[in-house]
PDB file of the backbone (N, CA, C, O) and the ligand in Angstrom, with CONECT records:
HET     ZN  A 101       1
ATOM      1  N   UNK A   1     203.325  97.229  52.096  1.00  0.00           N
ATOM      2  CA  UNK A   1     202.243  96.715  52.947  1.00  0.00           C
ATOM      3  C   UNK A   1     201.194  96.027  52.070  1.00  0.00           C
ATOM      4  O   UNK A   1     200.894  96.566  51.005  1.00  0.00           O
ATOM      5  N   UNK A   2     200.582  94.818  52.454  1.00  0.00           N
ATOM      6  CA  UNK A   2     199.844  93.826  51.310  1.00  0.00           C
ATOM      7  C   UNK A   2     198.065  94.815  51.599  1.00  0.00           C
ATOM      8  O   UNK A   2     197.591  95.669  52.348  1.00  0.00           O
ATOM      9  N   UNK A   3     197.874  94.403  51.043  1.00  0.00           N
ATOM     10  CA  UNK A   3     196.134  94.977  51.067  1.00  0.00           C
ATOM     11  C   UNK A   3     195.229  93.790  51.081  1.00  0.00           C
ATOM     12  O   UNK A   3     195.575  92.828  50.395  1.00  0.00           O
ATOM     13  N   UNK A   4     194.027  93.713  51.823  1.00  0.00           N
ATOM     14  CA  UNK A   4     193.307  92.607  51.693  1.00  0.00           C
ATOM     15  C   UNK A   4     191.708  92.997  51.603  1.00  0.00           C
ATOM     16  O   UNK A   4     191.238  93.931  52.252  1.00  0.00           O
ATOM     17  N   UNK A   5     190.796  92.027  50.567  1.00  0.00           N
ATOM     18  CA  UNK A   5     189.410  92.769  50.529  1.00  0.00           C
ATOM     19  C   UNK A   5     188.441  91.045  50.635  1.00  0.00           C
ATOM     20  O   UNK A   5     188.677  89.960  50.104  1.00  0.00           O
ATOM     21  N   UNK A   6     187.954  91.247  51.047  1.00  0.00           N
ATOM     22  CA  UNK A   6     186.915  90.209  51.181  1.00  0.00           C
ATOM     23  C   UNK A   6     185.448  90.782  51.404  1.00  0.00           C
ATOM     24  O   UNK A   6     184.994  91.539  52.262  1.00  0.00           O
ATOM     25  N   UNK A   7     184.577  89.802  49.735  1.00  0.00           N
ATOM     26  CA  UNK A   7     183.293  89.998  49.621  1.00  0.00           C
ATOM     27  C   UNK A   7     182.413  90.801  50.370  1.00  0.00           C
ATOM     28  O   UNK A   7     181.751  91.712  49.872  1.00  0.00           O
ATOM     29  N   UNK A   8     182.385  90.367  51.981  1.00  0.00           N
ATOM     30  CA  UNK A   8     181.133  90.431  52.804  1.00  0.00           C
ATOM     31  C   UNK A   8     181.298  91.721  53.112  1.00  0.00           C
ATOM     32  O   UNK A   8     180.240  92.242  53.466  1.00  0.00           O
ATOM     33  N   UNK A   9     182.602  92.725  53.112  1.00  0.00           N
ATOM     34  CA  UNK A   9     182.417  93.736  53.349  1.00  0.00           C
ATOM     35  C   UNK A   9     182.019  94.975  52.544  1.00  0.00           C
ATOM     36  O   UNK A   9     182.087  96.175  52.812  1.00  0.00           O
ATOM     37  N   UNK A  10     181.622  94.364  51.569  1.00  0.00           N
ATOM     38  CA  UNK A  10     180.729  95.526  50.583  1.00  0.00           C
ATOM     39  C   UNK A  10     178.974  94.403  50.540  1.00  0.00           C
ATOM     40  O   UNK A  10     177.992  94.712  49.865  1.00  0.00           O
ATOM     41  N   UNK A  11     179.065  93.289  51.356  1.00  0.00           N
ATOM     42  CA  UNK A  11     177.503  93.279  51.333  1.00  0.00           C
ATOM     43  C   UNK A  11     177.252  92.164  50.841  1.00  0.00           C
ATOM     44  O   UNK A  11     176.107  91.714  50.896  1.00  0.00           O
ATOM     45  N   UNK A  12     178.521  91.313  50.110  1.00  0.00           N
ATOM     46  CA  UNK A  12     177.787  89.900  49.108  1.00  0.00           C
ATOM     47  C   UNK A  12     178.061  88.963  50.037  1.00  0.00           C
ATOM     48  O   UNK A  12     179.118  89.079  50.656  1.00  0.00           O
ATOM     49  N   UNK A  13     177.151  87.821  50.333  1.00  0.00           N
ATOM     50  CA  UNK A  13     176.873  86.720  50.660  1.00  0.00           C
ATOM     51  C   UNK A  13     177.883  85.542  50.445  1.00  0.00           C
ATOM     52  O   UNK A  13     177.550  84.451  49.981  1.00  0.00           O
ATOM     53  N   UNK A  14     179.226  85.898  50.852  1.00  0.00           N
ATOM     54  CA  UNK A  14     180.273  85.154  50.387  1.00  0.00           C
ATOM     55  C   UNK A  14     181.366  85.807  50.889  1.00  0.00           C
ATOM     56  O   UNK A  14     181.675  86.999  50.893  1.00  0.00           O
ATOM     57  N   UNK A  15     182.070  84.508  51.446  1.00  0.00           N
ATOM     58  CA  UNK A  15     183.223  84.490  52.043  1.00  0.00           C
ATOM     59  C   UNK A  15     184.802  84.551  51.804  1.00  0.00           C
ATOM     60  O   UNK A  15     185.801  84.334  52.490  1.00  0.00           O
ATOM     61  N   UNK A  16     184.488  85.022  50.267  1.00  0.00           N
ATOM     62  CA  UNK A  16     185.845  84.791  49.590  1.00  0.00           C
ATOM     63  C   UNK A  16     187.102  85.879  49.810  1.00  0.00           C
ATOM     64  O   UNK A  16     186.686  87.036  49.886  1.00  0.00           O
ATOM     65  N   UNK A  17     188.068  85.787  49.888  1.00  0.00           N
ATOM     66  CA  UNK A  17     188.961  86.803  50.569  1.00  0.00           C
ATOM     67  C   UNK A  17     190.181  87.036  49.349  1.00  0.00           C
ATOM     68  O   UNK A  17     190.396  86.275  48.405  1.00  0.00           O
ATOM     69  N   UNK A  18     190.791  88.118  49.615  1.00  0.00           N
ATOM     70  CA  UNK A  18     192.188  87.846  48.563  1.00  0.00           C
ATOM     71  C   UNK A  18     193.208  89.065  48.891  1.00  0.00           C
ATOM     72  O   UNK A  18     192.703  90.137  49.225  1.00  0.00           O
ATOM     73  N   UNK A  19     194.293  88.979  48.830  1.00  0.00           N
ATOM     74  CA  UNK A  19     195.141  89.980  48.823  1.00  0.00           C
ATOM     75  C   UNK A  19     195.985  89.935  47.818  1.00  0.00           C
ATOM     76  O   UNK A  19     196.022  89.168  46.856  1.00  0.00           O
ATOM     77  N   UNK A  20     196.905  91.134  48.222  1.00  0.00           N
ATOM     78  CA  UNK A  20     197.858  91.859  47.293  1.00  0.00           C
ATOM     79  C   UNK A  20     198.833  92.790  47.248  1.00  0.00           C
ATOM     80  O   UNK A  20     198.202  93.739  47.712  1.00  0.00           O
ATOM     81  N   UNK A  21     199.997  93.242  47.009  1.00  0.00           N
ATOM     82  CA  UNK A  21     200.554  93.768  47.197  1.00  0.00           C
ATOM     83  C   UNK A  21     200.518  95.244  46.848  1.00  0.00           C
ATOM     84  O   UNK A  21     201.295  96.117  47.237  1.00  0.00           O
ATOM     85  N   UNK A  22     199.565  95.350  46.115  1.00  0.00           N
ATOM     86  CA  UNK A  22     198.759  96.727  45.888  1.00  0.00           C
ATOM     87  C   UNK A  22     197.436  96.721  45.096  1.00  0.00           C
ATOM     88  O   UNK A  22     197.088  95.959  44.194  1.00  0.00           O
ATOM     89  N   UNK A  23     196.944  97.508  45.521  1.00  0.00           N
ATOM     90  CA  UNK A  23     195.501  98.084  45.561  1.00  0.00           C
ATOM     91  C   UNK A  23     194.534  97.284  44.206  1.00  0.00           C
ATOM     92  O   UNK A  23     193.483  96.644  44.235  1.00  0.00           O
ATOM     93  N   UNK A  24     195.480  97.687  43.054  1.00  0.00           N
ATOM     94  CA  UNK A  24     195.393  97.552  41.806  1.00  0.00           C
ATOM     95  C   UNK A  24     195.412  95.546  41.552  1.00  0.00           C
ATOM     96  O   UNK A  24     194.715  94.801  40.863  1.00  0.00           O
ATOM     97  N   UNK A  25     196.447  95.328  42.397  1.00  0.00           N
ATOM     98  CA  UNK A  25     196.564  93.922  42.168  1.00  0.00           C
ATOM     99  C   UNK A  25     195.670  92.896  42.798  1.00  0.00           C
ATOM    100  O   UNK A  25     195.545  91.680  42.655  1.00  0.00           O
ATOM    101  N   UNK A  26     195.024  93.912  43.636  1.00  0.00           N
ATOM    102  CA  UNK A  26     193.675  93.203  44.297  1.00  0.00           C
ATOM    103  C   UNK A  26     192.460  93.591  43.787  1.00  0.00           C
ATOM    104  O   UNK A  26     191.435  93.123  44.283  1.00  0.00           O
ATOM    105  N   UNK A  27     192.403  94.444  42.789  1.00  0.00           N
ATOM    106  CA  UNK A  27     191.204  95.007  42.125  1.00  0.00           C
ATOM    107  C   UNK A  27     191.188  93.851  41.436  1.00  0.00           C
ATOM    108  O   UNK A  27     190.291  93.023  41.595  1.00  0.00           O
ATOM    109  N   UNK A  28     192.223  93.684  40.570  1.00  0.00           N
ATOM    110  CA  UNK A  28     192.261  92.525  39.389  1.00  0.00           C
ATOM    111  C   UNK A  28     191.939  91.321  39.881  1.00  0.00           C
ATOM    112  O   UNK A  28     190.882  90.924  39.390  1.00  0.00           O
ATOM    113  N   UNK A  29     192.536  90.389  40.845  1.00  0.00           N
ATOM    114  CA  UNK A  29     192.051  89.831  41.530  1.00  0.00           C
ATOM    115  C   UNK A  29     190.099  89.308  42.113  1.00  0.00           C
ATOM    116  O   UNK A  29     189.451  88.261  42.112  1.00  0.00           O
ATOM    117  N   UNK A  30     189.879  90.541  42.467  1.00  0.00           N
ATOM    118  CA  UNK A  30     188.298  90.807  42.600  1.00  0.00           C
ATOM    119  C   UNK A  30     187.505  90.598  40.973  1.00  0.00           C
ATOM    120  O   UNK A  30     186.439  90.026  40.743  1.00  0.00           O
ATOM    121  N   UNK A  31     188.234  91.127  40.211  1.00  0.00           N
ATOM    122  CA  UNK A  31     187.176  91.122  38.517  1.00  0.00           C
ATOM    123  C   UNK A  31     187.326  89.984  38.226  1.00  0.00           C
ATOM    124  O   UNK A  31     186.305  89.474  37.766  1.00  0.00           O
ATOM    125  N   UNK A  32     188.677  88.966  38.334  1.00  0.00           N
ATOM    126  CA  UNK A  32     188.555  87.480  37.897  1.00  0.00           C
ATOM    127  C   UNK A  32     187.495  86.568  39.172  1.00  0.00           C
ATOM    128  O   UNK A  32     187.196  85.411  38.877  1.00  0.00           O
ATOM    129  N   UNK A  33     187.147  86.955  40.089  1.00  0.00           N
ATOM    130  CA  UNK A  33     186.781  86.149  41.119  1.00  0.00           C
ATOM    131  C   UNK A  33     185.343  86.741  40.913  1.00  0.00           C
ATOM    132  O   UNK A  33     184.440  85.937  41.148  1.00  0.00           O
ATOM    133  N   UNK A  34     184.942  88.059  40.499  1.00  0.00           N
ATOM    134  CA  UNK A  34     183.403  88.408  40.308  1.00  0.00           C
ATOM    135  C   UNK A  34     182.805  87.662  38.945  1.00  0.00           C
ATOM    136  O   UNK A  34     181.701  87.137  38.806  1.00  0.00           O
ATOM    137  N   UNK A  35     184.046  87.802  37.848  1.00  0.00           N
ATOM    138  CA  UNK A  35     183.595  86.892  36.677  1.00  0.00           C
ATOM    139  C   UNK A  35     183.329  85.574  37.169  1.00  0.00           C
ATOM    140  O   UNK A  35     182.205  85.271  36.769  1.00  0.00           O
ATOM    141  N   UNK A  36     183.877  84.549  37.919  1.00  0.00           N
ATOM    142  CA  UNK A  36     183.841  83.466  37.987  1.00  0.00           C
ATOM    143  C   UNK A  36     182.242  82.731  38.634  1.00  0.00           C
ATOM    144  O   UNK A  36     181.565  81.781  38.243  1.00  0.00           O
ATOM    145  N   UNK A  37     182.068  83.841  39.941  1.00  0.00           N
ATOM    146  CA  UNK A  37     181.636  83.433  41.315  1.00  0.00           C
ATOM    147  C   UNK A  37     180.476  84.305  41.170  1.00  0.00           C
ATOM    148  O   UNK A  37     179.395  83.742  41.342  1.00  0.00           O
ATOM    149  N   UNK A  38     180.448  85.648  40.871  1.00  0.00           N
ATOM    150  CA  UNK A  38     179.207  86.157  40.685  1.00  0.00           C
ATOM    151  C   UNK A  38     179.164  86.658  39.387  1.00  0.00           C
ATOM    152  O   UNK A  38     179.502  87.819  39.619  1.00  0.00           O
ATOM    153  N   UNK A  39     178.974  86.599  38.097  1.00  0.00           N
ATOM    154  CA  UNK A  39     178.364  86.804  37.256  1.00  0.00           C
ATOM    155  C   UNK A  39     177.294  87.716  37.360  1.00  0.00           C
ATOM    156  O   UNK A  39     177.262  88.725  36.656  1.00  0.00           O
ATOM    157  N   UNK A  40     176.642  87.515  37.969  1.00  0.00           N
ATOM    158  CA  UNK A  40     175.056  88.804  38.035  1.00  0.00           C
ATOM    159  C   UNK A  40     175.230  90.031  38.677  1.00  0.00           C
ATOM    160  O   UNK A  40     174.438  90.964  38.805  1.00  0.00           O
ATOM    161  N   UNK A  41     176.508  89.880  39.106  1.00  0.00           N
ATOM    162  CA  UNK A  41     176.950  91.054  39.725  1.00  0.00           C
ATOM    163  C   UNK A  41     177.673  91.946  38.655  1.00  0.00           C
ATOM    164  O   UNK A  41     178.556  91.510  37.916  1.00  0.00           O
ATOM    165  N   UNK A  42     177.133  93.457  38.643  1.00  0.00           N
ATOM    166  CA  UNK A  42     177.857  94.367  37.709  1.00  0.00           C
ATOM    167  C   UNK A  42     178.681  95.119  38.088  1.00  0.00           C
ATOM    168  O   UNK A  42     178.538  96.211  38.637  1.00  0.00           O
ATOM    169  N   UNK A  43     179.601  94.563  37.810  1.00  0.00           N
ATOM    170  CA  UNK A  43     181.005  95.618  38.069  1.00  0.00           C
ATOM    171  C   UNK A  43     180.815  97.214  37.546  1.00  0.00           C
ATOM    172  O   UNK A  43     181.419  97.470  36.505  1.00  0.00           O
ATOM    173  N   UNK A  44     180.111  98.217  38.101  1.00  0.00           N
ATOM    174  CA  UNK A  44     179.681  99.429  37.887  1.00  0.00           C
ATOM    175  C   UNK A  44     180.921 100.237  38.487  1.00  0.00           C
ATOM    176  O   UNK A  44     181.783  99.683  39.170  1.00  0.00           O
ATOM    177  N   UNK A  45     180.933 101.357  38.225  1.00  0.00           N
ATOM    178  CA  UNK A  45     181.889 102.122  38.842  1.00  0.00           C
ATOM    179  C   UNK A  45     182.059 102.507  40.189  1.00  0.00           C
ATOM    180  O   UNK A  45     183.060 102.579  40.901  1.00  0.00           O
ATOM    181  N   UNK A  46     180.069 102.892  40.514  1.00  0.00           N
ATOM    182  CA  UNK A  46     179.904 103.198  41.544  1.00  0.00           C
ATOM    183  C   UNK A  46     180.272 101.483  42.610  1.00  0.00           C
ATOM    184  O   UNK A  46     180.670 101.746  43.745  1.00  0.00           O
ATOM    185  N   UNK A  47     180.190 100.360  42.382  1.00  0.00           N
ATOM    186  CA  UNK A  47     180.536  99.407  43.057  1.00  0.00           C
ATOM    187  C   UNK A  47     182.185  99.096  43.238  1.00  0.00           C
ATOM    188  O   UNK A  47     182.757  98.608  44.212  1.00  0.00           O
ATOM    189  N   UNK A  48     182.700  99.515  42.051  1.00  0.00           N
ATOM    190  CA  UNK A  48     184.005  99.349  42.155  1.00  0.00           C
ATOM    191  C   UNK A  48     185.069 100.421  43.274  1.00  0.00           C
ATOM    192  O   UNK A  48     186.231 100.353  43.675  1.00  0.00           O
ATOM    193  N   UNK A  49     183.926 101.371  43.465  1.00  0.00           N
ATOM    194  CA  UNK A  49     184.751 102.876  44.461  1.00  0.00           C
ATOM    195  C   UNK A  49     184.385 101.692  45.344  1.00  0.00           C
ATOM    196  O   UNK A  49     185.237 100.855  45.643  1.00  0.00           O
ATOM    197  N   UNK A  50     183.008 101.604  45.805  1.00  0.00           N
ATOM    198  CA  UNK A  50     182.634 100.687  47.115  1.00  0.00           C
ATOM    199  C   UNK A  50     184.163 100.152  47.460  1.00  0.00           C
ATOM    200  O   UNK A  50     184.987 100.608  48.252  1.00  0.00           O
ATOM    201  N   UNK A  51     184.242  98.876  46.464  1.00  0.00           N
ATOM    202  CA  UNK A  51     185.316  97.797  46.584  1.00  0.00           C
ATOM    203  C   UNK A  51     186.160  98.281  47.137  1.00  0.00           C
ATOM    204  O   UNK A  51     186.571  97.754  48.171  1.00  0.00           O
ATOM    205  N   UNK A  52     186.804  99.624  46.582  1.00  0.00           N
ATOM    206  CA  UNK A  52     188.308 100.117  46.254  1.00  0.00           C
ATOM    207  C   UNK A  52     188.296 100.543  47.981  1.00  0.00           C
ATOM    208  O   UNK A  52     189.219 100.264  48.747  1.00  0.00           O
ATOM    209  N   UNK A  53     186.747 101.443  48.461  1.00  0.00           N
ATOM    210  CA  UNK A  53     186.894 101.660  49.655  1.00  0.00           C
ATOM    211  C   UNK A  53     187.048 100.774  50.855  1.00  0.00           C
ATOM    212  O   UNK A  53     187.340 101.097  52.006  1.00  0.00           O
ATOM    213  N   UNK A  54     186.826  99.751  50.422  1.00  0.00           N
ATOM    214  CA  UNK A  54     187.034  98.656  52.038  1.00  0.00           C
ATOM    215  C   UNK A  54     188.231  97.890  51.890  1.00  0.00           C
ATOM    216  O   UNK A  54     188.752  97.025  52.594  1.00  0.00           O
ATOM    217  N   UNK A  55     188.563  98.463  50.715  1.00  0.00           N
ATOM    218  CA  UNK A  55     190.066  97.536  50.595  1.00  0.00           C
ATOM    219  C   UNK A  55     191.027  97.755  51.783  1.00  0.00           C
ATOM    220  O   UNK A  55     191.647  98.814  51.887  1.00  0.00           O
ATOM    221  N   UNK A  56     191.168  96.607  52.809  1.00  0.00           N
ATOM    222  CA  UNK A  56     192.143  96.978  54.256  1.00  0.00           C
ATOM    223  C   UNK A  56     193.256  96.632  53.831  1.00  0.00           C
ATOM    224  O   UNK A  56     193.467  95.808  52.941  1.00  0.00           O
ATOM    225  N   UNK A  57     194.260  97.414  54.616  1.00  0.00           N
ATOM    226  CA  UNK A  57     195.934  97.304  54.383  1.00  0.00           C
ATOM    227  C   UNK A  57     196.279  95.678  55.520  1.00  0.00           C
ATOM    228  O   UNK A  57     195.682  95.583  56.593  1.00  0.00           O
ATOM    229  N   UNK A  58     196.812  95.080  55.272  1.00  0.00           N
ATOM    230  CA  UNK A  58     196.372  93.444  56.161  1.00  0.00           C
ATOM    231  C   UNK A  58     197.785  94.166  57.262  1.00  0.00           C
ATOM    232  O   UNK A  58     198.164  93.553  58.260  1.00  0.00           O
TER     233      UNK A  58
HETATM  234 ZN    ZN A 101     182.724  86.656  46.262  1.00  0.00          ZN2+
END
């Protein structure tokens, strides 16, 4: 089952979406697209549970 996470549902001002075929492959996904697109944003742990939690099964 693919997994899908998009920005707005942990709160950022952006529409960017992405999936994956697991959890992990959409985490990675999210760290190249936070490096790119938000920079000022800190990938903290406590933000990364956030992430990990709204991650939907598509
Ligand atoms: Zn974004």
């Amino acid at each position: 089952m693919a997994k899908t996470y998009t920005c707005l549902d942990v709160g950022v001002d952006c529409t960017w979406s992405t999936s994956g075929e697991t959890e992990d492959e959409v985490v990675t996904n999210i760290g190249e697209h936070a490096a790119e697109v938000h920079p000022d944003v800190e990938l903290t742990p406590e933000l990364m549970a956030a992430v990990r939690g709204v991650i939907k099964d598509a």
